[in-house]
Every structure is written in C-alpha cells, then in structure tokens.
Backbone bond lengths (Angstrom), bond angles and torsions (degrees), N, CA, C in turn:
res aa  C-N    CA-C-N  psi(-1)  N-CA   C-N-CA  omega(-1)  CA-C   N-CA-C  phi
1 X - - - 1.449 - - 1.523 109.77 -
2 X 1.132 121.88 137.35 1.552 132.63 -177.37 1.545 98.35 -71.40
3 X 1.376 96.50 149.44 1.919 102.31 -176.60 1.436 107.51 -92.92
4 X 0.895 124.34 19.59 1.780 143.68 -169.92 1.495 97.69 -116.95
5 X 1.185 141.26 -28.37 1.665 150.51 154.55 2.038 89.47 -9.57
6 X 0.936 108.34 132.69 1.736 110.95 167.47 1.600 114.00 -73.29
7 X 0.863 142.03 170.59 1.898 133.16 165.83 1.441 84.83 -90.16
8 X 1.448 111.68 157.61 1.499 146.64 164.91 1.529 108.51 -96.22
9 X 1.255 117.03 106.84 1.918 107.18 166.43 1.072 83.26 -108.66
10 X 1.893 73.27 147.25 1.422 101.16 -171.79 1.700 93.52 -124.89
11 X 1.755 109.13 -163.99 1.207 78.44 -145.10 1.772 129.83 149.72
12 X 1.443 123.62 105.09 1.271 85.35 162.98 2.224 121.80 -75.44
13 X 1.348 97.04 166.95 1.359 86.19 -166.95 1.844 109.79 -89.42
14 X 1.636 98.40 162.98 1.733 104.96 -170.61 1.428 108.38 -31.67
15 X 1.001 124.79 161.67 1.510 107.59 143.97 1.837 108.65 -117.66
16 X 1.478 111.22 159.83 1.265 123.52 172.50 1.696 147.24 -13.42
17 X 1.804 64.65 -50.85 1.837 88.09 177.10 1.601 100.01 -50.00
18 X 1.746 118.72 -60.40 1.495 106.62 -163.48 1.387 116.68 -38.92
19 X 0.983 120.46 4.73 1.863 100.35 -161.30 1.506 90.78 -97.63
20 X 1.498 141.94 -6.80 1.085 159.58 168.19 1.703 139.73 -54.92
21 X 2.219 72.95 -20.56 1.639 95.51 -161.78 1.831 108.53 -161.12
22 X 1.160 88.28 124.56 1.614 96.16 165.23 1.439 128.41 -59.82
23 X 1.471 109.02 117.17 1.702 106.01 -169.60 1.756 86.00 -127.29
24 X 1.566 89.05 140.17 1.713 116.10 150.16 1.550 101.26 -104.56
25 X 1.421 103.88 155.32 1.506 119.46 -177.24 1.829 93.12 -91.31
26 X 1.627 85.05 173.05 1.347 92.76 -171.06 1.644 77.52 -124.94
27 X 1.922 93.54 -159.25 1.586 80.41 -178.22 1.512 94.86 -120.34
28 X 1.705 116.02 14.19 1.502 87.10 169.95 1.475 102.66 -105.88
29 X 1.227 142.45 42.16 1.057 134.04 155.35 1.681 112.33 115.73
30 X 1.286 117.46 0.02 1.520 140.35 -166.39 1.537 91.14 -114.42
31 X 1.870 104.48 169.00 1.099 118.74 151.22 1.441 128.85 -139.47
32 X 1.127 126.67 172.39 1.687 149.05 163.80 1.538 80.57 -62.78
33 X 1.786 95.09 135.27 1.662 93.46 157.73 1.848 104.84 -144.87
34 X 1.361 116.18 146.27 1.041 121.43 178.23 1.596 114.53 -106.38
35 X 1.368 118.57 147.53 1.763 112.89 162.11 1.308 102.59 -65.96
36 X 1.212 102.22 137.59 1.861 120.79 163.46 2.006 96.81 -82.19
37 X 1.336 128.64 15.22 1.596 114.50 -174.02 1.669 97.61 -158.30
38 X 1.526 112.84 -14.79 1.601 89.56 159.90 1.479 97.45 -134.48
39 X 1.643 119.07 -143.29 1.427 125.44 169.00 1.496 127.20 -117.41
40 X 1.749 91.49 27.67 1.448 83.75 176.12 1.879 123.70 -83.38
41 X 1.139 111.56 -177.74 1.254 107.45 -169.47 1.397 120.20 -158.15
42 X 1.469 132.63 142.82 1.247 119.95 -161.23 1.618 103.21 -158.26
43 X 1.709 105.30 127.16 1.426 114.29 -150.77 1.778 98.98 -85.11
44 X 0.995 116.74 -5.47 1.394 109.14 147.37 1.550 104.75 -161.23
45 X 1.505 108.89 123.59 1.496 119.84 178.70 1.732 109.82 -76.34
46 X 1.471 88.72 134.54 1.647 97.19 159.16 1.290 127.33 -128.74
47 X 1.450 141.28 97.15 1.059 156.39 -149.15 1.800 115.09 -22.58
48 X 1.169 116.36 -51.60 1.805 128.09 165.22 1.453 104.53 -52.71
49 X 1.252 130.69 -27.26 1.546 128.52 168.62 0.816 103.62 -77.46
50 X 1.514 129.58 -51.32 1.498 136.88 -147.22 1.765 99.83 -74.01
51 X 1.592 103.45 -38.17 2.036 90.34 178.00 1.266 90.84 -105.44
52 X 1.624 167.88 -9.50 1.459 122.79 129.94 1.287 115.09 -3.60
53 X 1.095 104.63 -94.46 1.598 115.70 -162.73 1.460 117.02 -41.73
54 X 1.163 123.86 -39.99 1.211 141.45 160.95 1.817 102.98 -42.67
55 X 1.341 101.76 -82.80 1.707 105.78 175.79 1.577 113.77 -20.80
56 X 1.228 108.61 -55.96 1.217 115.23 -113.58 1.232 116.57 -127.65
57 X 1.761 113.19 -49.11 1.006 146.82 -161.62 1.848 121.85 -94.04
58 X 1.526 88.06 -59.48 1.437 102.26 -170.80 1.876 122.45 -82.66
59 X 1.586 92.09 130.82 2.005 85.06 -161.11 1.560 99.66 -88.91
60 X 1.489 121.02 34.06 2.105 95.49 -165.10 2.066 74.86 -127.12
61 X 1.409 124.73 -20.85 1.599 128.19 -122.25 2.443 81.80 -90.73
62 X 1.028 105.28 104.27 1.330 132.19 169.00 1.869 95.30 -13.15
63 X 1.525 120.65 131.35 1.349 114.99 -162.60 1.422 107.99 -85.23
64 X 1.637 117.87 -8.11 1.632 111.45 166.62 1.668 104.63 -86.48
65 X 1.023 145.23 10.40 1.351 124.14 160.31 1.673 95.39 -128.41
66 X 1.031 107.49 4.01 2.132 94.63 139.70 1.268 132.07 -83.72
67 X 1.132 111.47 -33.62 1.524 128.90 159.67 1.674 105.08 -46.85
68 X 1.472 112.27 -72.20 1.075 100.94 -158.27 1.627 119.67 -76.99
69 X 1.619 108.64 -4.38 1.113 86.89 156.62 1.577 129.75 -123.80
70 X 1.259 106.22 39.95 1.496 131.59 140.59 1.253 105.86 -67.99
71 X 1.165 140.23 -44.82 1.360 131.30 -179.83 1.034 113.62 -70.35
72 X 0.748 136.59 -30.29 1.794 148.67 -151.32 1.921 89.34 -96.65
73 X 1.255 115.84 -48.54 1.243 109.14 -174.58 1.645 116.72 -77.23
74 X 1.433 103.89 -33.13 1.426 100.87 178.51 1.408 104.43 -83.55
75 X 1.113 142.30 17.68 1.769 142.57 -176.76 1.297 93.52 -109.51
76 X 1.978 121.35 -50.93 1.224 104.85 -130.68 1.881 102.02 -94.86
77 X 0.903 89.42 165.55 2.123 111.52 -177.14 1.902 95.77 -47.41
78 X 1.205 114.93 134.20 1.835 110.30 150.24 1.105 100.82 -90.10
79 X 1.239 156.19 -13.05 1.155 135.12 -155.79 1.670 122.99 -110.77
80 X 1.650 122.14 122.25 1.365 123.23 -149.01 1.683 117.38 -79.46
81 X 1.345 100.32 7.07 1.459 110.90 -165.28 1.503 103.45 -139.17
82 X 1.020 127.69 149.35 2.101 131.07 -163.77 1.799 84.89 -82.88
83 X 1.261 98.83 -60.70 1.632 108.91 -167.12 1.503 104.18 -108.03
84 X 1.600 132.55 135.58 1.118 141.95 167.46 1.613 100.08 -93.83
85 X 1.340 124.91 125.39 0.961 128.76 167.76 1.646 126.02 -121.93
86 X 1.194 139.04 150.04 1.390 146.11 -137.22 1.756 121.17 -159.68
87 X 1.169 116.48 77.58 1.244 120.23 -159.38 1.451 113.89 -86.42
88 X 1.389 148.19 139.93 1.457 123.07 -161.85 1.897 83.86 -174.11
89 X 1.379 100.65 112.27 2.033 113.69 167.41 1.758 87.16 76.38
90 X 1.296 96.44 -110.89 1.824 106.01 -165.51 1.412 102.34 -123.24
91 X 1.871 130.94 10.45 1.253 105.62 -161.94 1.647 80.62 -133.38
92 X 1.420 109.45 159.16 1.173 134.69 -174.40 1.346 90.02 -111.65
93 X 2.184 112.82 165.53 0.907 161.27 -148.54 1.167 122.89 -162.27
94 X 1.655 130.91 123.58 1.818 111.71 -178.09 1.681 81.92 -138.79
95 X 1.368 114.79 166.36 0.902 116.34 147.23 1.724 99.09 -155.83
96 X 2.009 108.78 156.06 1.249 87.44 -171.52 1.597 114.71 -101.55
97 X 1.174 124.93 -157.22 1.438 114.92 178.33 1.407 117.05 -81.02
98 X 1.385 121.54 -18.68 1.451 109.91 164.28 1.256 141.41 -64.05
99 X 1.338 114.75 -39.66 1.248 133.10 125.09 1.417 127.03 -11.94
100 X 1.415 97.59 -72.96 1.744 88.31 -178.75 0.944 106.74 -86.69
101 X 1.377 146.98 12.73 1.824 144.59 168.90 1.969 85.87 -68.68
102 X 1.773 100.21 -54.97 1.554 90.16 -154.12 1.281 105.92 -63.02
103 X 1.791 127.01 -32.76 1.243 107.51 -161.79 1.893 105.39 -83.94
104 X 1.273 104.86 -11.98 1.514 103.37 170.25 1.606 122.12 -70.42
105 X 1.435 108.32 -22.69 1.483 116.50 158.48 1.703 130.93 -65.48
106 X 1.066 89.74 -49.68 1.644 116.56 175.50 1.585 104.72 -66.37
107 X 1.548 113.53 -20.54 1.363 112.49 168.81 1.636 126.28 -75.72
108 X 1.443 99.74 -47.39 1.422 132.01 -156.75 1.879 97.08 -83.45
109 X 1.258 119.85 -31.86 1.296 133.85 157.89 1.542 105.44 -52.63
110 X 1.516 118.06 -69.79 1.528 120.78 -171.24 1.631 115.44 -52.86
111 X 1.683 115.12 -54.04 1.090 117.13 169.33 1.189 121.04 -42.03
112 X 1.649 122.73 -54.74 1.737 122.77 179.24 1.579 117.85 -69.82
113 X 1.181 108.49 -39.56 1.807 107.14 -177.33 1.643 95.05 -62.32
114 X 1.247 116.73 -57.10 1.754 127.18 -176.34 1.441 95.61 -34.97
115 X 0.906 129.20 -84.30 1.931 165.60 -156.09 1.468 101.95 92.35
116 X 1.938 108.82 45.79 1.378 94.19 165.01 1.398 100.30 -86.59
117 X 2.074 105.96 164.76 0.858 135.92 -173.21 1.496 120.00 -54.56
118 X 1.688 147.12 163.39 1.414 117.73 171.47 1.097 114.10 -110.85
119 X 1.328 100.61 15.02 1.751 113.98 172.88 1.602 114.00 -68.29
120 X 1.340 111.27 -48.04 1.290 129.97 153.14 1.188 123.29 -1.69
121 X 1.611 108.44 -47.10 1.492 108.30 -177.94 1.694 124.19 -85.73
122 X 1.251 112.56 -14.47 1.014 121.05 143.97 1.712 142.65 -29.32
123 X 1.380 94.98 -65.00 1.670 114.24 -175.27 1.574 97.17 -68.18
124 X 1.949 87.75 141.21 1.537 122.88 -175.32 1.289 107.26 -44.53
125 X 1.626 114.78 -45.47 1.849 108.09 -165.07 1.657 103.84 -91.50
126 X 1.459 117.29 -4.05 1.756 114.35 170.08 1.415 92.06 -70.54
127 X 1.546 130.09 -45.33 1.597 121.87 -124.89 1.639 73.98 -97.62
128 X 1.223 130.64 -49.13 1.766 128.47 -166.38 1.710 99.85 -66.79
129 X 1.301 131.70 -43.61 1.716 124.21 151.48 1.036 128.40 -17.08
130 X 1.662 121.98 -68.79 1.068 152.45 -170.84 1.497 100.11 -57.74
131 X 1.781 119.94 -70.26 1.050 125.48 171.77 1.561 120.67 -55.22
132 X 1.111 96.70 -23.20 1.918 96.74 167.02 1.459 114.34 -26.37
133 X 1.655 78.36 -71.58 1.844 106.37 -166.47 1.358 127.04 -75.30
134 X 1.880 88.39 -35.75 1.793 82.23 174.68 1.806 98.54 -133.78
135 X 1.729 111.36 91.99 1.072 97.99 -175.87 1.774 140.29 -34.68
136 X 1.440 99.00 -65.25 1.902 103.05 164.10 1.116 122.00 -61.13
137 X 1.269 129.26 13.38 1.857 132.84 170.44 1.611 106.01 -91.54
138 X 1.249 95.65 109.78 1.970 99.47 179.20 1.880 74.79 -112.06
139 X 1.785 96.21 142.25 1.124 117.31 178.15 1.360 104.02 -78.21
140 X 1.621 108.36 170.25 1.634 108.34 -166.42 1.697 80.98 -93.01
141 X 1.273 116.72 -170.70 1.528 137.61 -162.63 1.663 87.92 -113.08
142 X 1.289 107.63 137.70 1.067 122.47 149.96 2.350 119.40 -14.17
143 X 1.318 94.14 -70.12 1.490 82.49 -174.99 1.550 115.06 -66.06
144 X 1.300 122.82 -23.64 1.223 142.73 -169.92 1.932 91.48 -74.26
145 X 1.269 116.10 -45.05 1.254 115.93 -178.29 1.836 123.86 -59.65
146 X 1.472 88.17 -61.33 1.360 120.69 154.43 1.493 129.54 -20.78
147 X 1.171 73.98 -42.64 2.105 89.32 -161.20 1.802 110.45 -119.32
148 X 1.205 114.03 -76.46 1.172 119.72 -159.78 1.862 110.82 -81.28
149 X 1.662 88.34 -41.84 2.182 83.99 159.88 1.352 125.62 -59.01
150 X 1.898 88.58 -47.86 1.751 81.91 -169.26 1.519 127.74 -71.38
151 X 1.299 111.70 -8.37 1.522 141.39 -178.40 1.496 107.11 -77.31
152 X 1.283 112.81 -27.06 1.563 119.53 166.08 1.010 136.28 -85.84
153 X 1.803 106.17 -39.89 1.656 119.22 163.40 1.649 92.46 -60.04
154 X 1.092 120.20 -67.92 1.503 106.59 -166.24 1.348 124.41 -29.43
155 X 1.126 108.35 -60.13 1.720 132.65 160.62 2.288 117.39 -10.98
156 X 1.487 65.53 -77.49 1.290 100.37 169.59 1.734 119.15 -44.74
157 X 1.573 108.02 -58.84 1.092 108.72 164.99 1.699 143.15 -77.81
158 X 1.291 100.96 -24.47 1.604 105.67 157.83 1.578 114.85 -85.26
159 X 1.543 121.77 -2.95 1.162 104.05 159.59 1.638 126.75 -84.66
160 X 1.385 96.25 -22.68 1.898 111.97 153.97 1.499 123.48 -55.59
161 X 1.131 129.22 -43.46 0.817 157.86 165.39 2.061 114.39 -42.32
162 X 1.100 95.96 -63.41 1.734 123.07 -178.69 1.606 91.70 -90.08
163 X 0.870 139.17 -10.68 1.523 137.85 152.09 1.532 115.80 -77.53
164 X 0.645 120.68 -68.00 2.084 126.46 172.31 1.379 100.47 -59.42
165 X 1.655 140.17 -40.64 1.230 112.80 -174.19 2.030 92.38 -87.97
166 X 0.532 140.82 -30.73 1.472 143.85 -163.62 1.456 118.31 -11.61
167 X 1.628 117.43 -57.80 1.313 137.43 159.82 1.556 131.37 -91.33
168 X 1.158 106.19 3.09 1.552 116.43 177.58 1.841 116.37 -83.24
169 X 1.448 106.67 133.77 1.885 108.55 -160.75 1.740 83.42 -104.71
170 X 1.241 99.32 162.12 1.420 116.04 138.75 2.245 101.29 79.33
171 X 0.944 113.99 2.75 1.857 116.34 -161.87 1.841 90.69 -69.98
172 X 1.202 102.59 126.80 1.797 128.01 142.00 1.356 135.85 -93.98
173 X 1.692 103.46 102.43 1.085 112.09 -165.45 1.798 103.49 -72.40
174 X 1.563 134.14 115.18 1.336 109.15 159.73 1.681 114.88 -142.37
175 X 0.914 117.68 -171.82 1.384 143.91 -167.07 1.217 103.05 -71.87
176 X 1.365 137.36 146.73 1.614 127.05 163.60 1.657 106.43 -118.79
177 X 1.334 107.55 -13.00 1.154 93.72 -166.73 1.948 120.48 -108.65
C-alpha cells in the first residue's frame, strides 16, 4: 500500500452543531466546547446540549440559527433507540419511538403543569404505575427528563407560540396585576 493512502475516520460522523463552537479534544475521544457568540463553556460537549443552548439558551447566537435549531429540537425524536424493547418470563414487549416520544411528552407536560418534582420519575411505585398501564414503557430518568424532553417541549412550544403571533399587528404586552 502506498504511504500517501489518506486515513479513514471512522466513527459516528461530526454533527453540525460543532461549527457553532470551539472544541479542544480530550483524550478519550470527546471534547471541551466553547460558544463561538457567548462565554459559555462545557468540559465535555455533547451535541443535544450543544443545540439546547443554541435553541434556547444562548442570548448573543444570531436569530436564523436559533430558529433553526428550535426546529430541529421541536421535530427531532428523544428517544436513543428506534424500538424500546422489554423482555420479562417468556414474553416480549416492543414499543416504537413514536410512541414513546408521545408518551414522553404527555409526561413532561404533566410533570410541569403539576409542578411535580422530576425526581419522581425515578421512584419504584412511579416506574411500576407507569408500567401498569403501558407495560413496554420504561420511564426516561430524571436527567433525560430534565434536560433533553424538557428542551423539546420548550421548543415545541415557543414555536406555537411564534406561529399564532406571526401575523398579528398592534399586541400590548402588560401586567394585570
């Protein structure tokens, strides 16, 4: 083989977001990533954080690539697996990710309107509830709740939001109380 051959990375591939943000490598294969538009900073970036913040978060980050990745968050799947599967005695369980996007929505809704806690989802008699009703539904974890749902409902809802005001003239925002 010629020593002029290119290297192959392998790999899943970058995603987008980096171009957003300054990364040093680490040495296990991750990086440090910085905003290229404010000063936040994060000792190892993971891409679902990296456009949160983007969405959502960050006040300097240009309003066409907040938009778009508001979109991206209110479109895209939470769920890390196509099919959740659940094996228990001799009988199987599937459920697919659309499914569990909705009932993880329908969750993440109940918890915030409630102001129950998201610790909640944790405990033995929430998670055996849950499974009551929908056997193959294992609840998401607390940080997963926390973070990556609620970052989507949000999404979701200020893009509702920026839809109904879109064409409307003349609105006064005030105080009633």
């Amino acid at each position: 083989m010629s020593s002029t051959v290119s290297e192959v990375k392998r790999g899943r591939k970058e995603s987008h977001v980096w171009d957003h943000y300054i990364k040093e490598p680490l040495d296990s294969g991750h990086y440090t990533a910085k905003c290229h538009y404010c000063i936040q900073t994060w000792s190892r970036g993971r891409p679902e954080i990296l456009k949160s913040h983007l969405a959502l978060y960050c006040k300097e980050v240009p309003l066409a690539i907040k938009s778009e990745y508001m979109e991206m968050l209110a479109i895209g799947s939470t769920s890390t697996n196509r099919k959740q599967k659940l094996d228990t005695d001799s009988s199987a369980a599937e459920i697919d990710a659309d499914k569990k996007d909705r009932i993880d929505q329908a969750l993440i809704r109940y918890f915030v309107c409630c102001g129950i806690p998201f610790s909640t989802v944790n405990h033995p008699y929430f998670i055996d509830f849950v499974q009551s009703l929908c056997f193959a539904y294992n609840p998401p974890k607390r940080s997963s709740l926390s973070t990556t749902i609620l970052n989507k409902e949000t999404a979701i809802v200020l893009k509702k939001i920026k839809e109904e005001l879109k064409y409307e003239e003349d609105l006064t925002l005030g105080n009633l109380f």
